[in-house]
LODOTOR-513839 format. One record per atom (N, C-alpha, C): x, y, z; residue in one letter. Coordinates in steps of 0.2 Angstrom, whole numbers, plus 5000, padded with zeros to 4 digits. Example, Ala and Ser with C-alpha at 12.3 -4.5 7.8 and 13.67 -1.06 7.14 Angstrom:
<rs>
506649725039A506249785039A506649845039A506449895035S506849955036S506450005039S
</rs>
This chain:
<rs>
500449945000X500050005000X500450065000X500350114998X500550194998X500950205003X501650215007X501850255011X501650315014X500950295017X500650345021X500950355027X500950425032X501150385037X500550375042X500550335047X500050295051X500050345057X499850405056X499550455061X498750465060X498750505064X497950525063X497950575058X497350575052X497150645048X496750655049X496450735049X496050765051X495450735046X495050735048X494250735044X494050795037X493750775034X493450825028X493050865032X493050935031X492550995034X491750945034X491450955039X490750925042X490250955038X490551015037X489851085033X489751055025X490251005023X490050995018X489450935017X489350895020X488950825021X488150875021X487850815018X487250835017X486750815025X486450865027X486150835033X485650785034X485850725037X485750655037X484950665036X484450715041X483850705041X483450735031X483950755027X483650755023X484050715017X484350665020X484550615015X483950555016X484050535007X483450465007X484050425005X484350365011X484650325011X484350235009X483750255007X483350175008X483550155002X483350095002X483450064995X483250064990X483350104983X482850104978X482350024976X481850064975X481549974973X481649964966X481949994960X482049964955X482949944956X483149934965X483749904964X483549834969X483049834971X482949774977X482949724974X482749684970X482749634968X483549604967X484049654964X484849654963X484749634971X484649674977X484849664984X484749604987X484149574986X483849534989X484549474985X484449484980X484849404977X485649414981X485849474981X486549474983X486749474990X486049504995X486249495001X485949445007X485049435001X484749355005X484649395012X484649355017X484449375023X484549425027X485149455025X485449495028X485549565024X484849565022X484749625017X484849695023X484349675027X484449715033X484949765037X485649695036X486049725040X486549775035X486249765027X486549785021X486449855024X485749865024X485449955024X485449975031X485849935035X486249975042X486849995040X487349965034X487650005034X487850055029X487450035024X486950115020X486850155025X486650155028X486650195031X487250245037X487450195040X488250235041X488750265036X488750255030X489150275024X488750325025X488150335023X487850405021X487750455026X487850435032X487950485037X488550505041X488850455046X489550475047X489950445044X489950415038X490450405034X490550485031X490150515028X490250585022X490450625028X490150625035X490250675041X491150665041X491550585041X492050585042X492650575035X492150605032X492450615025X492750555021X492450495023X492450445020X492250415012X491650475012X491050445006X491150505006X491050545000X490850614996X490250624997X489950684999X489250705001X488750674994X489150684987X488650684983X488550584981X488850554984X488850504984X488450454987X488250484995X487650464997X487050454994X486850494990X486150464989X486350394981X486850394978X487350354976X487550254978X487250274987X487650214988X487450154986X486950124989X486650084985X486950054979X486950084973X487050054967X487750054967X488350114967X488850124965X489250104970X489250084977X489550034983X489149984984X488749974988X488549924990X488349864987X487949874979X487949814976X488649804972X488849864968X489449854966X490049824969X490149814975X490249764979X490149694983X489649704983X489249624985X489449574980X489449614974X489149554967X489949524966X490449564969X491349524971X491049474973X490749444979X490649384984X490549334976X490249324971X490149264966X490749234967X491449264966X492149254965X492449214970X492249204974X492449194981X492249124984X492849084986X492349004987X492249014996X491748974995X491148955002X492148955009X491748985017X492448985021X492949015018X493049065015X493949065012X494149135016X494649125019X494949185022X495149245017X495149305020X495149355015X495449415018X495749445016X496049505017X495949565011X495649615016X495449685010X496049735012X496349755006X496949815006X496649875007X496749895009X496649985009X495749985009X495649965013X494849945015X494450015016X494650075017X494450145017X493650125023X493250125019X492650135022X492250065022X492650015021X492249965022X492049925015X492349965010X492149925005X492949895000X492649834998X492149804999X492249755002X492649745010X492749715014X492149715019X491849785021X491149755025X490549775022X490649755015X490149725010X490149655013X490649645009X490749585009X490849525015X490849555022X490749525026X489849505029X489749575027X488849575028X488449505024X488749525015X488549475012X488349405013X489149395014X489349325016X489549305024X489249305028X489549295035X489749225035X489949175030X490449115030X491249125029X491549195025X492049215026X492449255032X492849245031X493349275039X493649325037X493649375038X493949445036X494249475039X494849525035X495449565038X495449635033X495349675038X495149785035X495749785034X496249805032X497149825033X497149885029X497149935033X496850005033X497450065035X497950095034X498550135036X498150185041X497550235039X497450285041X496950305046X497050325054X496850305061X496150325058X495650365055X495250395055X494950345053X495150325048X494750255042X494650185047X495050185051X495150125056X494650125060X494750195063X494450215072X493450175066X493250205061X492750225058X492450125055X493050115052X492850015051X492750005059X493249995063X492949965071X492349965071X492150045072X491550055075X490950025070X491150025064X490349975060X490449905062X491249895062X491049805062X490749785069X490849825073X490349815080X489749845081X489849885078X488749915076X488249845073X488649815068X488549785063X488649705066X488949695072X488949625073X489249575071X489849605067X490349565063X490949565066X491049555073X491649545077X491849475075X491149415076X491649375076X491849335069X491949385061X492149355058X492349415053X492549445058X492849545054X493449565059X494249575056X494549585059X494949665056X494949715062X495149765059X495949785061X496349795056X497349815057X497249895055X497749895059X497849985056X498549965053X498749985049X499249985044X499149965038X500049945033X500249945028X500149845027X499949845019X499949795017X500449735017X501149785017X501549765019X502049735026X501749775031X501449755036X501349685040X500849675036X500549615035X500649535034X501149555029X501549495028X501749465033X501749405031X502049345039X501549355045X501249405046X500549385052X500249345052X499749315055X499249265056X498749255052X498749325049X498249345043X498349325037X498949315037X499249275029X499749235028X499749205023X499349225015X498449205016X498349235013X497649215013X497349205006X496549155006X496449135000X496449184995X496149264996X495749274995X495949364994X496249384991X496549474991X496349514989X495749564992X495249594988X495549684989X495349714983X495649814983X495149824978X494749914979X494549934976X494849994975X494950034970X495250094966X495750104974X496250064973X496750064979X497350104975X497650074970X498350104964X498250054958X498850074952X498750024947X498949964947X498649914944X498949844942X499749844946X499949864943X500749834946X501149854951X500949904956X500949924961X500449864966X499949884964X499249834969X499749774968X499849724965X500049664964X500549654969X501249704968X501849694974X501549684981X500949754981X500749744990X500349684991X500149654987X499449604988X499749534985X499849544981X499949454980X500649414986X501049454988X501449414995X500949425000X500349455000X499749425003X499249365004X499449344998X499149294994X499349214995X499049174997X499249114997X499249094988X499849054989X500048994980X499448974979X499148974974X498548934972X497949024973X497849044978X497349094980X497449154975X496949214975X496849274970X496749334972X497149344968X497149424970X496449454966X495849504970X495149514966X495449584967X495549624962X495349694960X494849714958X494349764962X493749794958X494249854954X493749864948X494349924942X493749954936X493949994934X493250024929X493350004923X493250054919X493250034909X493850024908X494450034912X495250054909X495549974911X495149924915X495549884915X495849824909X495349814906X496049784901X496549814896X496649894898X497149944897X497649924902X497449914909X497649904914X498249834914X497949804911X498049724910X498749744904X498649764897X499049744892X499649784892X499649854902X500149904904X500649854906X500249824911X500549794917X500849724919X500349694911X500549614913X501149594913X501849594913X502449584913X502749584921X502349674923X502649664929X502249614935X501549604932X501149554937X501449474938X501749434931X502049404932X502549384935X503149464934X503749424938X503749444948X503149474947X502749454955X502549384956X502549344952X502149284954X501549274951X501149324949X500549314946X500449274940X499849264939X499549254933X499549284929X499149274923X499049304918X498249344919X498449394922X497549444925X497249434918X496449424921X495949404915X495549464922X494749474916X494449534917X493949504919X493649464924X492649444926X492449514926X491849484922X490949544925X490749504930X490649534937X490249494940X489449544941X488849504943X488249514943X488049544936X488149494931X487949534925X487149524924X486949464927X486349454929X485749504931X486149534935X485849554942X485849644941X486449684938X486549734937X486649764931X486349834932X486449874924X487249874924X487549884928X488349914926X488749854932X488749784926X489249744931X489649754935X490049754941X490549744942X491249714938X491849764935X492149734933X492949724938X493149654937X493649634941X494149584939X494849634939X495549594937X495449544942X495549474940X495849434943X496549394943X497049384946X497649364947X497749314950X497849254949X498149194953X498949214956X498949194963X499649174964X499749114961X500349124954X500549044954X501249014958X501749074961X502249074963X502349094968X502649094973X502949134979X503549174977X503649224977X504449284974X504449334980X504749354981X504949424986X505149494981X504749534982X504749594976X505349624978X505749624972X506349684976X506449764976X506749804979X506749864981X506449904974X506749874969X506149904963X505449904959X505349844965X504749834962X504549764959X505149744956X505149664953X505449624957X505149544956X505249484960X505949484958X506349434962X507249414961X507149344964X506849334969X507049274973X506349244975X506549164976X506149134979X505849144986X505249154989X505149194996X505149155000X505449185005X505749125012X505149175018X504949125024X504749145029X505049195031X504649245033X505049305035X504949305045X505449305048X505549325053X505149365060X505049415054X504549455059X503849445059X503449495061X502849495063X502449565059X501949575058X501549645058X501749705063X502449745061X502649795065X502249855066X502049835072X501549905073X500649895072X500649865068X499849845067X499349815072X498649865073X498549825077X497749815075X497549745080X496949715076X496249755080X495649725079X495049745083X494549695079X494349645086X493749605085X494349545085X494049475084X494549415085X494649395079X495249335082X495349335075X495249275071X495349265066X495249215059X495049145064X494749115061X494349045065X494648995063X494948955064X495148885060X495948905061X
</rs>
């Protein structure tokens, strides 16, 4: 992830957020039917946190005022419809998890996965915590404050399963995520129109990371006017990226631990 540094930042001015009591945060009914298929019983706990995104999420300048009345379509199913990708139990790790998406999408959705928020910036962290406990997702939601990097060799990886949405490009995102990644497991990037530009920039460097050959799924083509589009990567190899950027060597256990990172809620089950 970006070399941020892991302090606290100020919030977006409050005066700019639309006032909660004149937001309509509900669910439009020409998107319910999408909802119902992609969240199933837990539609409920879907538009609890619709609802948090539209009001202290914009207050803490997480989600852009003008995007609340937005969320629904352009976050929350645009992230759910990931979960198709995803095998039944698979541990998972969201990079740069900002506001929850679409790691507590994702965890809403599917309460059979076990998740990890790996969030650098105190404000975004302090803001995940407090939903995945509003929301009742302690025990299958784990929130780190730090770099992806970080992460490596913790308890938390590799995992099957390496999710970012408009994190950085192809071949940056790869370096911090696929040593995330267990051999065999994938890296899911949500990405817009540009990503099979993205793909015929970057695929050279994806592979001497270890990657595969990123191929582009729509998912919920069914279900939505504007699929979800998502690079996917297989780890086929273990490598250790060098100070450049490019793999060199075969990757050995690393000695350390997640310096500095810390969790909230328990951890991975199994």
């Amino acid at each position: 992830m970006p070399s941020e540094p892991l302090s606290s930042d100020s919030p977006s001015s409050a005066a700019s957020a639309v006032p909660a009591e004149d937001l309509d945060l509900s669910l439009p009914d020409a998107l319910r039917p999408a909802a119902e298929a992609l969240f199933g019983p837990r539609l409920e706990l879907a538009a609890r946190f619709a609802h948090l995104l539209g009001t202290d999420g914009v207050v803490r300048g997480l989600i852009g005022p003008r995007e609340a009345p937005r969320i629904w379509e352009r976050h929350l199913l645009n992230c759910a419809a990931l979960a198709e990708l995803i095998p039944s139990g698979a541990s998972v790790v969201d990079v740069g998890s900002g506001a929850g998406l679409p790691g507590i999408v994702l965890a809403v959705a599917r309460p059979d996965l076990t998740i990890a928020l790996v969030e650098p910036l105190a404000r975004r962290t302090a803001f995940l915590a407090e939903a995945v406990t509003a929301l009742g997702l302690d025990d299958t939601t784990t929130v780190i404050r730090g770099r992806a990097e970080e992460v490596v060799g913790s308890p938390l990886s590799p995992a099957d399963v390496v999710t970012a949405r408009a994190v950085a490009p192809l071949d940056r995102l790869a370096g911090w995520c696929l040593p995330l990644t267990a051999v065999g497991g994938r890296l899911l990037a949500l990405k817009g129109s540009s990503a099979a530009e993205e793909i015929a920039e970057h695929q050279s460097a994806v592979s001497r990371l270890g990657g595969s050959t990123p191929v582009v799924r729509l998912c919920g083509e069914s279900l939505l006017d504007a699929p979800t589009t998502v690079v996917e990567i297989v780890r086929e190899r273990a490598v250790v990226p060098a100070r450049s950027g490019k793999a060199s060597r075969p990757e050995r256990r690393s000695a350390s631990r997640a310096g500095g990172a810390s969790g909230n809620g328990r951890r991975r089950r199994g």
